[in-house]
C-alpha positions in Angstrom: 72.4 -62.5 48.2 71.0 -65.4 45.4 67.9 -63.9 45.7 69.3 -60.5 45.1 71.4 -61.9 42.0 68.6 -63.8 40.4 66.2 -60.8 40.6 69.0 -58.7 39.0 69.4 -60.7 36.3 65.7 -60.9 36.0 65.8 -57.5 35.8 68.1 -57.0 32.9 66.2 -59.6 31.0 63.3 -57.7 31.0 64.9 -54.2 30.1 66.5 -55.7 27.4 63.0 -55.9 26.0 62.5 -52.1 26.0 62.9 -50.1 23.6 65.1 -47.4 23.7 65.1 -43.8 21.7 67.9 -43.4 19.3 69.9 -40.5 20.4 72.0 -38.2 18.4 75.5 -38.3 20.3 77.6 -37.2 17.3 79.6 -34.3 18.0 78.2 -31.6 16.3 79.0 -30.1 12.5 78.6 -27.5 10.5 75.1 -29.4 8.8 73.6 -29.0 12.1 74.0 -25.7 12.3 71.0 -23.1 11.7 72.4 -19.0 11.0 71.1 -16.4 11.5 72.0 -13.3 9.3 72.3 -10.0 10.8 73.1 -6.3 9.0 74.4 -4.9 11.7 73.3 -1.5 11.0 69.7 -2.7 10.7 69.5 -5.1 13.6 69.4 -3.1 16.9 70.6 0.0 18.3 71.5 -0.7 21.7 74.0 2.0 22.4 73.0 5.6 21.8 76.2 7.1 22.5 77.7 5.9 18.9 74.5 7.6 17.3 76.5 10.3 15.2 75.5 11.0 11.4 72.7 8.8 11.7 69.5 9.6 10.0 66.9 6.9 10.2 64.8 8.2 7.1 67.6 7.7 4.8 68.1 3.9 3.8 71.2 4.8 2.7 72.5 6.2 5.8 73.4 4.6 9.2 70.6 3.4 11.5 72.1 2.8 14.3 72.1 -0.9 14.8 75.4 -2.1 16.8 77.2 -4.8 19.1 75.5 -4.2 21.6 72.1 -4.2 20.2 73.1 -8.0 19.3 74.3 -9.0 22.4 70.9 -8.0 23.9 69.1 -9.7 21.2 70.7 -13.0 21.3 68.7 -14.8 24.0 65.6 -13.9 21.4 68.0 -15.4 19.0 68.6 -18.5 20.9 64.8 -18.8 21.7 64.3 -19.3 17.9 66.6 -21.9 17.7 69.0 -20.5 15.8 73.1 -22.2 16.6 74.8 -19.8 14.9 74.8 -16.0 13.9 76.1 -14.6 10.7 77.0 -10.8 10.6 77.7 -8.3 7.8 81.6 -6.8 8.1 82.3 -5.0 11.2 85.5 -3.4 10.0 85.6 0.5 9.4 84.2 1.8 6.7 83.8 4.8 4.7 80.6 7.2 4.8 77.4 6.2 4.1 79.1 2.3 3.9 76.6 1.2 6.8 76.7 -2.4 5.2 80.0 -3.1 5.6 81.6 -3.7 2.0 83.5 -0.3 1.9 86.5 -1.1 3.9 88.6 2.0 4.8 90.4 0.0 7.7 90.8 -3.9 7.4 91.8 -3.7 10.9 89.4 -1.2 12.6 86.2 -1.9 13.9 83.7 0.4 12.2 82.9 3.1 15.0 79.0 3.3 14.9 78.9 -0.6 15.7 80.7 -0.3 18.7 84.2 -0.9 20.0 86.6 -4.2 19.3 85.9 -4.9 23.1 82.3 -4.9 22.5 82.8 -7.3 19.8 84.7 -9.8 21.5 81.9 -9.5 24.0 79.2 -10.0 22.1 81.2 -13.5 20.7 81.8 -14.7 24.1 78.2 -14.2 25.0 77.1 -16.0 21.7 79.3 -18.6 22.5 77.9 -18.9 26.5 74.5 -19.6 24.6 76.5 -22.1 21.9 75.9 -19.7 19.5 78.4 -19.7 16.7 79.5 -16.3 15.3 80.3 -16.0 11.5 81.8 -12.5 10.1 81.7 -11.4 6.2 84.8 -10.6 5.4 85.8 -9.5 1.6 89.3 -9.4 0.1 88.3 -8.3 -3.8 88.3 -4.4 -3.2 88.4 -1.7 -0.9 86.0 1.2 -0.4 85.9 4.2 -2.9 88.2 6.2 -0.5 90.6 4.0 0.2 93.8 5.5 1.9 96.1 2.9 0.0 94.8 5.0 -3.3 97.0 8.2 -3.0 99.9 6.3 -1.5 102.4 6.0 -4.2 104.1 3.2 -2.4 100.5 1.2 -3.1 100.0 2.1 -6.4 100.4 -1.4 -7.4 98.6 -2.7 -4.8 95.7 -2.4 -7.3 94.4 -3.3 -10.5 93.9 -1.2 -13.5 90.8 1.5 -13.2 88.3 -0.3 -15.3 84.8 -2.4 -15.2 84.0 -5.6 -15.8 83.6 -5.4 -19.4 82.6 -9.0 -20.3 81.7 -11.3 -17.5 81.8 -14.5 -19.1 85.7 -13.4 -19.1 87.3 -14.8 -16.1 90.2 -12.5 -16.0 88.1 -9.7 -16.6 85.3 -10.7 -13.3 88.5 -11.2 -11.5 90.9 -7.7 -12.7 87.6 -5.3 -13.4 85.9 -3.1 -10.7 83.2 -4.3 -9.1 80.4 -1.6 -8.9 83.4 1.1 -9.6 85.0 -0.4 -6.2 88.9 -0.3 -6.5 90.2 -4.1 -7.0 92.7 -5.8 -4.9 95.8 -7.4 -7.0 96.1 -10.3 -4.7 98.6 -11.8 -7.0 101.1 -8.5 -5.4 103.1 -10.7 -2.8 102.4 -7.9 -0.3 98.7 -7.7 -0.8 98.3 -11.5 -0.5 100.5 -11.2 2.4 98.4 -8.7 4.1 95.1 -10.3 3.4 96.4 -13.6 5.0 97.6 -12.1 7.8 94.5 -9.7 8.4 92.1 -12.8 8.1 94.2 -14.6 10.9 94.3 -11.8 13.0 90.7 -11.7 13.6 90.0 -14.9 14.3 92.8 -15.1 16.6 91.9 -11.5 18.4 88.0 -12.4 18.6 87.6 -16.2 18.6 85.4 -15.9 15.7 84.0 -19.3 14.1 84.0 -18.9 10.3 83.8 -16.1 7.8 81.3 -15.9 4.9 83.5 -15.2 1.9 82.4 -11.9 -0.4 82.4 -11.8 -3.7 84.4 -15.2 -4.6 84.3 -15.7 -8.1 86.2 -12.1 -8.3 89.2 -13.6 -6.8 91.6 -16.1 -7.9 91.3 -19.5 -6.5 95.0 -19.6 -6.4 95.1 -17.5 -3.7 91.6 -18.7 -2.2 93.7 -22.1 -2.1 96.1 -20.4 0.1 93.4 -18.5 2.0 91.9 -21.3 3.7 95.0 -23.4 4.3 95.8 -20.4 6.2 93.2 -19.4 8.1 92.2 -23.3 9.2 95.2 -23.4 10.7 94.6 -20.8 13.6 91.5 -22.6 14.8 90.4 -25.9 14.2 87.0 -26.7 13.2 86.8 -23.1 11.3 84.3 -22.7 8.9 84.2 -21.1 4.8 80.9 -20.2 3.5 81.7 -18.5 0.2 79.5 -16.3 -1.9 79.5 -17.2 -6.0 76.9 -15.3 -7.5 76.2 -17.4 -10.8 73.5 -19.2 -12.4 75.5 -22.0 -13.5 75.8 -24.3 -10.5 79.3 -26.2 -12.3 80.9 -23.1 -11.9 79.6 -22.6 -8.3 80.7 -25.9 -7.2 84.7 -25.8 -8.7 85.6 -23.6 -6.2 85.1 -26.0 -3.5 88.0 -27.5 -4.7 90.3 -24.4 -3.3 89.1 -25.3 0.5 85.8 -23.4 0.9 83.8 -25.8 2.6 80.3 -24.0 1.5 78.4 -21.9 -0.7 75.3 -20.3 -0.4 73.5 -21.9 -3.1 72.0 -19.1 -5.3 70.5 -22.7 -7.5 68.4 -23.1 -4.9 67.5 -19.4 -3.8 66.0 -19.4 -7.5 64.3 -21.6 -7.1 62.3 -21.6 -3.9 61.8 -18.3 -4.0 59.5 -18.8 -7.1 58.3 -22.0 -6.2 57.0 -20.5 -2.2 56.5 -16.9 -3.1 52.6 -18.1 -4.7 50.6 -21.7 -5.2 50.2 -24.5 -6.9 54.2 -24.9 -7.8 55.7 -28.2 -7.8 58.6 -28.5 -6.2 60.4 -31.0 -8.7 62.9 -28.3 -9.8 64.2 -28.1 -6.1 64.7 -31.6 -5.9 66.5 -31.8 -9.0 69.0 -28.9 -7.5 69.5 -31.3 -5.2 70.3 -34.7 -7.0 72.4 -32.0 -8.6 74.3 -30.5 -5.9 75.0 -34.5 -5.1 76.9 -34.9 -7.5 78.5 -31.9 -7.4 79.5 -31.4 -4.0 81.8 -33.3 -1.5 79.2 -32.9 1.2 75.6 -31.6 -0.1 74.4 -31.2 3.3 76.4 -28.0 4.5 75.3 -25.4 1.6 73.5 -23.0 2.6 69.4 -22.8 2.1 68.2 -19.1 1.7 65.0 -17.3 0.1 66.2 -13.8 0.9 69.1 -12.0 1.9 70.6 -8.5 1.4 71.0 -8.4 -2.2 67.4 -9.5 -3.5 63.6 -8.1 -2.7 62.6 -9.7 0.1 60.4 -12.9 0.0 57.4 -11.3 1.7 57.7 -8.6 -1.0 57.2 -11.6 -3.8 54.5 -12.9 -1.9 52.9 -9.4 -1.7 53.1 -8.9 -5.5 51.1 -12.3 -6.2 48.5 -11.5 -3.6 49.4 -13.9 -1.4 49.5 -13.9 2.0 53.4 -13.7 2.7 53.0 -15.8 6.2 51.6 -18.6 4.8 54.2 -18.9 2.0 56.7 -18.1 4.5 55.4 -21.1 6.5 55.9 -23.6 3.7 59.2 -22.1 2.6 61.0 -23.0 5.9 59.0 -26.2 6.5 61.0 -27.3 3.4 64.4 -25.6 4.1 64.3 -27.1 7.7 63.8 -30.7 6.9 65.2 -30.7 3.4 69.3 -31.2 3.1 71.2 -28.2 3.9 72.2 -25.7 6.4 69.1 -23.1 6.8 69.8 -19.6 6.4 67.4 -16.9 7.6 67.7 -13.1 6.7 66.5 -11.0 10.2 63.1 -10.2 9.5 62.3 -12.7 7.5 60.5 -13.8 10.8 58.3 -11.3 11.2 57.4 -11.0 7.9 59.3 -7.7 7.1 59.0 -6.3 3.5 61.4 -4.7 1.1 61.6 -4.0 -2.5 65.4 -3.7 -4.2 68.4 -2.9 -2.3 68.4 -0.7 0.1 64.4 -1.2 0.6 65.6 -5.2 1.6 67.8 -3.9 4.4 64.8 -2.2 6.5 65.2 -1.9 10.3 64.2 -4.7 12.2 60.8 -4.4 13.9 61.0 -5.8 17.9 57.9 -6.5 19.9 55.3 -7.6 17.2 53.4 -10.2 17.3 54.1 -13.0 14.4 53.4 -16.6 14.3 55.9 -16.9 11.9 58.4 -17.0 15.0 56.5 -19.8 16.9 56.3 -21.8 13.9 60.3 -21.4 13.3 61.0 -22.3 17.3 59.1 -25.6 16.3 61.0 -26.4 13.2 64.3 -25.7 15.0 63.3 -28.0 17.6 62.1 -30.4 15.2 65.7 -30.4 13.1 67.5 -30.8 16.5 65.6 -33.4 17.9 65.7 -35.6 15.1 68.8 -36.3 13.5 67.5 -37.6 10.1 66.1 -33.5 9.4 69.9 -32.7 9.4 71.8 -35.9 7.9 69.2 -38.5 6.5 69.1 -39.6 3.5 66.7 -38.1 0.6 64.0 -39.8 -1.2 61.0 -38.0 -3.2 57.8 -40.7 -2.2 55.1 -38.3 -4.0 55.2 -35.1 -6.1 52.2 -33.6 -8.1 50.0 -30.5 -8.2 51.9 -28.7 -6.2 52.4 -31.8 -3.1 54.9 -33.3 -2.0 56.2 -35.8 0.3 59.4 -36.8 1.0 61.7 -39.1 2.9 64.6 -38.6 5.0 66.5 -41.6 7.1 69.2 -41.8 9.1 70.2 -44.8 10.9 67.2 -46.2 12.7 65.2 -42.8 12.5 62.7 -42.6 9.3 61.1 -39.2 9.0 58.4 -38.1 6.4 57.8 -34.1 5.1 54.5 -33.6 3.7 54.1 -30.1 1.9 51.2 -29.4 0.5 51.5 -25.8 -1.6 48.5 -25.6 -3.4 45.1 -23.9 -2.4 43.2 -27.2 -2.1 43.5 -30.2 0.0 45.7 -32.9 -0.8 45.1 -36.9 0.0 48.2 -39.1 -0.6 48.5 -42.8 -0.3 52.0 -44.4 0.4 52.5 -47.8 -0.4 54.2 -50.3 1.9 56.9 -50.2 -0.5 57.7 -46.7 0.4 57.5 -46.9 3.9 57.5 -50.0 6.5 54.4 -52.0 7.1 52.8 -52.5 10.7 53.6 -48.8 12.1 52.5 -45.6 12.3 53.1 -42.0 11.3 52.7 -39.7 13.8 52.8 -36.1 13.1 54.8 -33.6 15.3 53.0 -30.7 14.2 49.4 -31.1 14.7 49.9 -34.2 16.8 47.9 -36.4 14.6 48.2 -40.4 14.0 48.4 -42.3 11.2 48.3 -46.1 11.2 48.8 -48.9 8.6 46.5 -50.6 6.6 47.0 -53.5 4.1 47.7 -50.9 1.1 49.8 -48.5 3.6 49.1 -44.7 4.2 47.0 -42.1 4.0 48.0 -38.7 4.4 45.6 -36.0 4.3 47.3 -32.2 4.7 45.1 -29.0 3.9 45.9 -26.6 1.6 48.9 -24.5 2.2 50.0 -26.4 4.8 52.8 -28.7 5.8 53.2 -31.5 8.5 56.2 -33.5 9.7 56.1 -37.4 10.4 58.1 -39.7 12.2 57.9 -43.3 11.7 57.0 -45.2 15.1 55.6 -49.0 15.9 51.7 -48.4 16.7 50.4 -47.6 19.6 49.1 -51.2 20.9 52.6 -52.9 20.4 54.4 -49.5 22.1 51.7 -50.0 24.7 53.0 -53.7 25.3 56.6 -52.1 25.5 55.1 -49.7 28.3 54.2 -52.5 30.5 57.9 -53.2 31.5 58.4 -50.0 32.2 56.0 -49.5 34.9 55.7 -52.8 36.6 59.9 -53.7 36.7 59.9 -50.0 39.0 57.1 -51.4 40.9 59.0 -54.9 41.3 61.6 -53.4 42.5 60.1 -51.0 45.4 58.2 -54.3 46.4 61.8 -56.2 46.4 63.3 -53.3 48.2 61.2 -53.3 50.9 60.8 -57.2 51.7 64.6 -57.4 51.5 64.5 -54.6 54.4 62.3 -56.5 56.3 63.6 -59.3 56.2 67.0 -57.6 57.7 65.5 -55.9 60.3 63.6 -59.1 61.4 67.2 -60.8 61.7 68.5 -58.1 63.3 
């Protein structure tokens, strides 16, 4: 039994020695999240029988796409690494309003998607693959049609029939018509009363996660105040994404005070759109969004990155128009929204490369079996951004920036990544001082797999043209192979131990 004891504590003494792998046990937020956004219409038709007035060759028409198609689609989802799934409104609309923003019925499920049973399907099988499920929702207007318009007892229900005749007028963004769509008076007790109550019912009928707020700045944010008091207290954890379409990011950011936790941030949209879309662009401007946003923002880290969505050409289509091969700038785009701060947001498509001009030519039906290594290069990103916590929450830090190169810095804890993007059309060397990043290690690279170790001066990254590569900061090889040497013999130890110890039992037996 002392000879059992003393080789146990041996034991521990030498294990303490190893090293072990930091390990992200947080619970997980909304930073960590990666969405993907789905028009339904456009996404998969996976049920024929609600296939009425559709006409495929009309991109103003209904296509076809549905619940179900989703639900088949999600495992392809999950494969890409996507958390969480962000869908255009589901609720009944008016003809031709296969987007979604038309609402005849706030609460109807529009009939060519499917049923309300098939919806809470699909978010119970999203959520069996911890996949979150976010729905657009908009409470500015209703559709052209509305029923609400020739009821007499609603006629205040609305505002007065007019545009938006100057839009650096607040009250006239929030009392005009958007695109001639009839305008909500939320400030009506009833109104406000049925919005709240509509928003709650659907989370509470469909366990939904969070909503991704329509056309925010045309809304009062006395009421979007009340909004998300209201709707965070049916389900805890729920999550505000809100769209302000606006070029000045001061006016973006005050309505985080009302309780919307996020924005998708148009700032940086602008920006990385031009800066990706062709070569040779330094990406200063997107840092500066970002020491921007920091000071801004209560939490930088959960706005949302995009380079196209449903409302703009698509990026392949900028690519296309510069001669550039849209792959390749697609590559670099997501190499920096993935390890950059914020929550990643990918259009469908955008993963296959698909093209579009100006809406509706952006909302083109997705393309299924093709062969793009846009999507392996995504899966490995994802992977990348889960594995390592400092991709998601790490600190930021510029190291290097010229002629189109950059390299960057992102720590968290223990962890110490480095992003090197080079988008230019020529080759890029870049020395790192020991200043920037610890002496005595090495930076290996979890792309191509290659190892970079420390001389007196520091670092040398090398990184072809149009290309980017992610590092992680590790001690080098020798000293890790020192650390190894525990590992294997204390096992062996042990065996040996276990089986003289038997031996000796049965010999006294």
């Amino acid at each position: 039994m002392k000879r059992t004891l003393s080789f146990m504590l041996i034991l521990t003494f030498i294990l303490s020695f190893i090293p072990v792998q930091a390990e992200d046990n947080e619970e997980r937020t909304w930073q960590d999240e990666m969405i993907y956004f789905i028009m339904v219409d456009r996404f998969h038709n996976g049920d024929k029988s609600n296939d009425y007035e559709v006409d495929v060759n009309d991109p103003k028409a209904y296509h076809g796409g549905d619940f179900k198609g989703i639900t088949k689609k999600l495992d392809y989802i999950k494969d890409m690494g996507f958390t969480a799934i962000w869908l255009t409104p589901i609720v009944k609309n008016e003809p031709k309003g296969y987007h979604g923003y038309w609402t005849e019925d706030f609460y109807d499920v529009e009939e060519h998607f499917g049923t309300l049973e098939e919806f809470k399907s699909l978010v119970e099988e999203a959520h069996k693959r911890e996949i979150k499920v976010i729905l657009d929702l908009v409470v500015n207007h209703t559709g052209y049609q509305h029923p609400w318009l020739t009821d007499p007892e609603k006629k205040d229900w609305f505002h007065e029939r007019k545009g938006i005749l100057n839009w650096d007028n607040q009250e006239d963004v929030e009392n005009g018509e958007l695109a001639g769509l009839p305008d909500l008076a939320q400030e009506n007790p009833e109104v406000k009363k049925y919005l709240l109550d509509m928003a709650k019912w659907w989370i509470t009928e469909t366990d939904v996660d969070g909503y991704r707020l329509d056309t925010v700045k045309h809304v009062p944010k006395w009421f979007w105040k009340e909004f998300s008091k209201e709707v965070k207290s049916v389900k805890d954890d729920f999550f505000l994404i809100g769209e302000v379409w606006h070029e000045d990011p001061k006016y973006v950011a005050d309505y985080g005070n009302t309780g919307i936790d996020s924005f998708v941030d148009y700032p940086f949209f602008n920006e990385a759109a031009r800066i990706f879309s062709r070569p040779d662009q330094s990406m200063g401007r997107l840092q500066a969004v970002w020491k921007r946003n920091t000071t801004l923002y209560g939490n930088a880290n959960i706005l949302g990155n995009f380079i196209d969505n449903h409302d703009n050409v698509r990026f392949t289509r900028l690519a296309k128009e510069r001669d550039q091969d849209p792959v390749k700038r697609i590559k670099l785009a997501l190499s920096y929204m993935y390890t950059a701060p914020g929550i990643p947001i990918i259009y469908y498509g955008t993963e296959i490369a698909l093209d579009g001009g100006e809406d509706p030519d952006n909302r083109r039906d997705m393309e299924f079996g093709t062969t793009n290594e846009v999507v392996t290069y995504l899966s490995r990103l994802s992977e990348l951004r889960k594995q390592y916590p400092a991709l998601r929450k790490g600190d930021f830090e510029v190291l290097y920036d010229r002629l189109g190169m950059t390299v960057f810095k992102r720590v968290y804890e223990d962890e110490v990544t480095i992003i090197a993007i080079n988008n230019s059309t020529k080759s890029q060397e870049v020395e790192l001082s020991t200043e920037q990043i610890m002496s005595d290690h090495q930076l290996r690279g979890v792309l191509d797999e290659e190892v970079i170790e420390s001389s007196k001066d520091g670092y040398k990254l090398t990184v072809e043209s149009e290309t980017a590569e992610v590092y992680v900061l590790e001690e080098k090889e020798e000293t890790s192979r020192m650390y190894m040497i525990p590992v294997v013999i204390v096992p062996l130890l042990f065996i040996i131990f276990f089986f003289i110890f038997r031996k000796r039992v049965n010999n006294r037996r």
